[in-house]
C-alpha positions, 0 to 999 in steps of 0.5 A: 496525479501531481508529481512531486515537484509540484508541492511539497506534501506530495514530494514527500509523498512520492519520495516515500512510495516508491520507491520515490524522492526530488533530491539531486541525483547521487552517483550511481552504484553498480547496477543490481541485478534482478534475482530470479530464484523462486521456491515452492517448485515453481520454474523460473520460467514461469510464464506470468512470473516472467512478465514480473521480472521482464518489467523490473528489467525494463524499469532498471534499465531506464525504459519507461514506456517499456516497463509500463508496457507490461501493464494493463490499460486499467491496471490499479496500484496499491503502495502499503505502509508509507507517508503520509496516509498508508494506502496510496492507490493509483489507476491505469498506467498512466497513474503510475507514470509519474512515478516510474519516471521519477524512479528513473530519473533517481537511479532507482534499481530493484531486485525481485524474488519471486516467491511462488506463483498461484493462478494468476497471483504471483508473489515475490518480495522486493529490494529497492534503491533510490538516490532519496532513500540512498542519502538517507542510508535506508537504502535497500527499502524491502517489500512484499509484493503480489502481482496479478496477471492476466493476459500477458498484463499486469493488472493489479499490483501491491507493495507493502513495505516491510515493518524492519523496512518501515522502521529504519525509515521512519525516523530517517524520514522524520530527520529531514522533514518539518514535524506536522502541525498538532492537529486541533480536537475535532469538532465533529459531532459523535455518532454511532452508525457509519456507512463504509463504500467499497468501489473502485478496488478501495474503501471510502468513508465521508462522514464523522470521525468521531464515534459515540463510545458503545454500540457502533452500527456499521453499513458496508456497500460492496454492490458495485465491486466484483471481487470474490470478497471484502473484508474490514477489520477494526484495530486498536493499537499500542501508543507507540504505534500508528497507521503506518505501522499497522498497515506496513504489518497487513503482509503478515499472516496474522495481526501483529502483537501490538494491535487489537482486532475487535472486527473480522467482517466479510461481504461479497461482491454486489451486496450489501450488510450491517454489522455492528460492534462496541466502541470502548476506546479510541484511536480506531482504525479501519482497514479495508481487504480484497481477495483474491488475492488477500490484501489491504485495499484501503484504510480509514482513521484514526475515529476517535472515541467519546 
C-alpha cells in the first residue's frame, strides 16, 4: 500500500482512516487510557477480549511490531464510513503496517470499550486521537468496532466511524481540503443486467454505471468465498446525504431514516444466484455484507438511472 506521503489523494485517505493524517506533530497530551469495562456479563478477563486490548496497549505505547503482532499473517481490515471511498480494505499485517506506523508517528491514542464477547466476536466501540484530527479539533473520532479472534490472533477486524463522529468530520475535512472536480456526465452506455463478485472477504463490480430505468437483473457469484452468508442491499438515498454517510450508518441495527432500501438478498458460500429488481431513480448505491459477524464488506456506486 502507498503511504500517504506518497500522494496526496492518499494523504487524505489515511488521514482519515485511521485514525490517520501527515500534519506535523502537535505536543502531545497526556497519555489515554484504555478502558476496559464491558457489559452484557462478560469478564474483563475474557481471553479474546484481552488480545484486543493487549494490541490497543501495544500501539498507544508506540510498539509497532508489538501491536501487529497480535494479528494474524492473513488477517484482513475493514475501515467503514470515511474518505474518499467508504470501504477501504487491507490484508495481512503487513497492510496495516503503514498505517500503524503513521498513528505512531502522530501521537495516536485510543480507548477501547469492549462492549460484549460472542464466539470468536468481540465487540467494542473506540476513541481515537491524532495529531491531524487533533488540529482540526474533531478529536475524539469514536468507532464502532468488531474483532474476530482465532487462536490467540486477530484475523478480522472492522471499524466504522460513528454518523455524530463522520459528522463533525466531514466539514472539518472539507475546510482544509481542495473541493473535488465536478465529475462530467458518464458516458457509459445504460444496461440492465450487472454481475457482482464477491471474493477475497469483499465485493467488486467492473462494468457500467449507468442502469437502464426498470427491471435490473442482478448476478451474484460467491462461489470462491466461505463465509456463512452474503448479503446486498440497494439504497436510494436523500440528497443531502452520500456514501460516506450511508456506509458510516451500516453499525446500525436497522437502515437509517433518510435512505431507502429497495433489496434485502442473501446468498451462501460457494454459490451462485440471480435476483432482480426495479430501477425507478438514481443514485443508487449498493453495499456488500458478510457474516459472521454482520458487517459491510464492500460497497459499489453511485449507478446512475436513465
Amino acid at each position: 500500500m502507498k503511504t500517504c506521503l506518497k500522494n496526496l489523494v492518499v494523504l487524505f485517505l489515511a488521514l482519515a482512516l485511521c485514525l490517520a493524517g501527515c500534519a506535523a506533530p502537535a505536543t502531545q497530551p497526556p497519555a489515554t487510557p484504555v478502558a476496559v469495562p464491558v457489559t452484557g456479563g462478560e469478564k474483563a478477563d475474557n481471553p479474546l477480549a484481552q488480545v484486543v486490548l493487549d494490541m490497543v496497549e501495544r500501539l498507544n505505547a508506540g510498539d509497532l511490531e508489538g501491536s501487529l503482532g497480535y494479528f494474524a499473517d492473513d488477517a484482513i481490515t475493514y475501515f467503514v464510513g470515511l474518505p474518499p471511498t467508504g470501504m477501504e480494505i487491507y490484508r495481512g499485517k503487513d497492510g496495516i503496517r503503514p498505517i500503524w506506523d503513521d498513528c505512531i508517528k502522530n501521537h495516536f491514542k485510543m480507548e477501547v470499550e469492549i462492549v460484549s464477547v460472542s464466539g470468536e466476536v468481540v465487540n467494542a466501540r473506540s476513541k481515537t486521537w491524532h495529531d491531524f484530527t487533533r488540529q482540526l479539533g474533531v478529536a475524539p473520532n469514536e468507532f464502532i468496532e468488531a474483532y474476530v479472534v482465532k487462536d490467540g490472533k486477530i484475523a478480522l477486524y472492522s471499524s466504522t466511524i460513528t454518523g455524530e463522529a463522520l459528522a463533525k468530520f466531514k466539514p472539518a475535512l472539507a475546510a482544509v481540503m481542495p473541493p473535488e472536480p465536478t465529475a462530467a456526465p458518464s458516458t457509459d452506455t445504460p444496461v440492465s443486467e450487472i454481475t457482482v463478485m464477491i471474493a477475497d472477504g469483499t465485493c467488486s463490480y467492473t462494468g457500467s454505471l449507468v442502469l437502464q430505468a426498470g427491471e435490473i437483473k442482478v448476478n451474484v457469484d460467491a462461489s470462491a468465498e466461505t463465509q456463512k452468508a452474503y448479503g446486498l442491499t440497494f439504497f436510494n438515498l436523500k440528497a443531502d446525504k452520500d456514501l460516506l454517510d450511508l456506509m458510516a450508518a451500516t453499525s446500525e441495527s436497522v437502515p437509517p431514516a433518510w435512505s431507502n432500501m429497495l433489496t434485502e438478498w442473501q446468498v451462501g458460500p460457494g454459490a451462485s444466484r440471480t435476483y432482480s429488481f426495479t430501477a425507478k431513480q438514481g443514485p443508487l448505491y449498493l453495499v456488500c455484507w458478510s457474516k459472521p459477524p454482520d458487517l459491510a464488506v464492500g460497497n459499489v456506486g453511485p449507478f446512475e438511472v436513465r
